[in-house]
C-alpha positions, 0 to 999 in steps of 0.5 A: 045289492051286495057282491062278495069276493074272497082273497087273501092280502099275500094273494093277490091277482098281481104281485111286484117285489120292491126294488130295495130292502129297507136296511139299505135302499137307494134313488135311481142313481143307484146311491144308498142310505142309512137307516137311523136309529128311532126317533125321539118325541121332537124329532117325531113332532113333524108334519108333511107336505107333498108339492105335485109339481114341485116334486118335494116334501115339506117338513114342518115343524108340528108346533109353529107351521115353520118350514124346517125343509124342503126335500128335493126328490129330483136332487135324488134323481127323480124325474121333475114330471114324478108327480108326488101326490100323498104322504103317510107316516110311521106313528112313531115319525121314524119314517114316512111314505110317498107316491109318485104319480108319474114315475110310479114309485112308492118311496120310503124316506127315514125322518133325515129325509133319505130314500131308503127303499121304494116299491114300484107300482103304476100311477100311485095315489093315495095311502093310508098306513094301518098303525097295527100292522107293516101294512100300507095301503095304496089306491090310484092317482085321480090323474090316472084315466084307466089304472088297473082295479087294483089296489097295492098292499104294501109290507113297509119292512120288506117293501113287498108289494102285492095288489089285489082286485076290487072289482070296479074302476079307478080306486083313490078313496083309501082309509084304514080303521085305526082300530085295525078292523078294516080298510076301506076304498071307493071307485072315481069312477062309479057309486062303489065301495070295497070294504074287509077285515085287514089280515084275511081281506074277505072284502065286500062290495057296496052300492052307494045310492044317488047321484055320482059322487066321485068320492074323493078321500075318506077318514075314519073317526079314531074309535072305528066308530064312523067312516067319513067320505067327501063326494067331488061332483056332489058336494056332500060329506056322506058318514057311515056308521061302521058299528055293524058288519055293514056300513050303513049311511047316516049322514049326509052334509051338503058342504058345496064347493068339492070336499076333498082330503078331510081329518079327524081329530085325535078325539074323533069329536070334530072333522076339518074338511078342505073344499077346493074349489070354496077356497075354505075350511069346514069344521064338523061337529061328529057329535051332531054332524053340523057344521060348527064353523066355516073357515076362509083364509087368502092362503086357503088357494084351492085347499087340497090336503089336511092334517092334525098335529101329534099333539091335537092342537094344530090343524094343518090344510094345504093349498095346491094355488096353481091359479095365482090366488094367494098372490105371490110371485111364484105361486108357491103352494101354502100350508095354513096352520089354525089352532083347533081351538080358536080357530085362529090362523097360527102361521102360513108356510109357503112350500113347493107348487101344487101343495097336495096331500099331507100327513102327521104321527098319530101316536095317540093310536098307541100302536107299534110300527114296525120300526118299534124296537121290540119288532 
């Protein structure tokens, strides 16, 4: 059964104007940043790591798995209870974007790690990013028990933040279809999906049949061709084709052990999906949609996040740890580096408690963001 809603993107039900402009913006304490100028290739060759509890980002370096910093968001004022859940980054890495669960922020760090602006919006989740626009997307926290049914559209130059209704409960699963077609997210709380062209955001609703999945995060093969989404309750990694107006249901993977945040490769031709509660890694083959391999690691502690380095060579899977598991005092979180070829553990890193999501450039997009000179 099909349900049809019309609205457009600067339209929404509810709207909230950013605190802070991007050209200068501040923390709560009031104390303002610069902007830099772009970023060359090496310094965009970064990857990011929120820790839930530890209220930071990890920056690491793209190549080695080192961590090269771990920014204190409390140092900046932020509350220690904040809850920094996800990460999105700009294609080109001149900036990147974080949720605050609990103090209901989205902020907008430059790549010297400074909060140059921030928007307001309530219990925050996750992002996605659309590489063709100023646009990023943002759903509702997992933690969140009855968020508002809405998502947020964020404008990353202006940091204006509108919020539109989709119509069913709890929204987290969020991903946008690199080609610029379409945005995608799914109720927690309900087999419910929204889909629209971005721009007009003429957004459709879809039945998911069977039993409850909690569909936790999706991802969308980097030729628009298929969306990818991990079900908690069931275990399963259900894949829509998405070459037709409606997206049709063509696989489904019985993985086990609650899927959560999966990647897509630069050539769209595997997908690395952390299960949580398996302590492990699968490696998808999209060509067939079989599992090519199975990945087990001491670091891989309740495995969270995921992310795939500029380059493709390197996948990134972080682990939240908070039972002790990985065995070292502190229960740091960790971040396990393979290489996507062999497989091979590279480096573990050790960052802040409840290492969550994550997030690379993809400059393999070959799209302008709006930090792009010409925009």
């Amino acid at each position: 059964m099909m349900n049809r809603t019309r609205f457009l993107r600067f339209l929404g039900i509810a709207s909230s104007l950013a605190l802070f402009g991007c050209g200068g913006g501040a923390g709560p304490s009031g104390t303002a940043s610069t902007v830099s100028s772009p970023p060359s290739a090496s310094q965009a060759d970064r990857v990011y790591v929120v820790s839930q509890e530890g209220v930071s980002v990890g920056v690491l370096d793209a190549a080695t798995g080192e961590l090269l910093e771990e920014v204190d968001l409390t140092a900046m004022g932020y509350t220690p209870t904040a809850k920094a859940h996800h990460v999105a980054v700009e294609p080109d890495g001149s900036y990147y974007y974080v949720s605050l669960i609990a103090d209901g922020w989205v902020l907008k760090l430059n790549r010297d790690n400074e909060v140059v602006a921030r928007a307001e919006f309530e219990t925050p989740g996750l992002l996605a990013l659309d590489p063709t626009s100023d646009l990023l997307y943002v759903g509702r926290s997992m933690a969140a028990v009855n968020p508002p049914q809405r998502v947020g559209i964020l404008n990353r130059t202006t940091m204006e933040m509108e919020e539109v209704d989709v119509f069913f409960p709890r929204p987290h699963a969020l991903a946008v279809d690199p080609m610029g077609d379409r945005v995608f997210t799914a109720s927690l709380a309900e087999n419910r999906m929204a889909y629209g062209p971005l721009g007009a955001m003429e957004v459709d609703l879809m039945d998911v049949a069977g039993p409850l999945q909690t569909l936790v995060q999706f991802a969308v093969s980097p030729d628009g061709r298929w969306l990818a989404g991990t079900g908690q309750m069931t275990g399963q990694l259900l894949v829509w084709d998405l070459t037709g107006e409606v997206p049709e249901l063509a696989h489904t993977l019985d993985l086990g052990g609650q899927p959560w945040h999966p990647s897509f490769t630069p050539d769209g031709e595997e997908l690395w999906v952390p299960r949580r509660t398996a302590d492990a890694v699968s490696v998808v083959d999209s060509r067939s949609w079989t599992v090519a391999a199975e990945l087990e690691h001491p670091a891989l502690a309740e495995p969270h996040g995921s992310a795939v380095s500029p380059d493709g060579s390197r996948v990134f899977v972080a682990g939240r740890n908070t039972t002790g598991a990985y065995g070292v005092p502190g229960n740091p979180g960790t971040v396990v580096v393979f290489d996507r070829n062999s497989r091979a553990v590279l480096h573990v890193a050790e960052v802040g408690p409840y290492a969550a999501g994550m997030a690379a450039p993809m400059p393999w997009l070959g799209a302008r963001g709006p930090s792009s000179p010409d925009r």
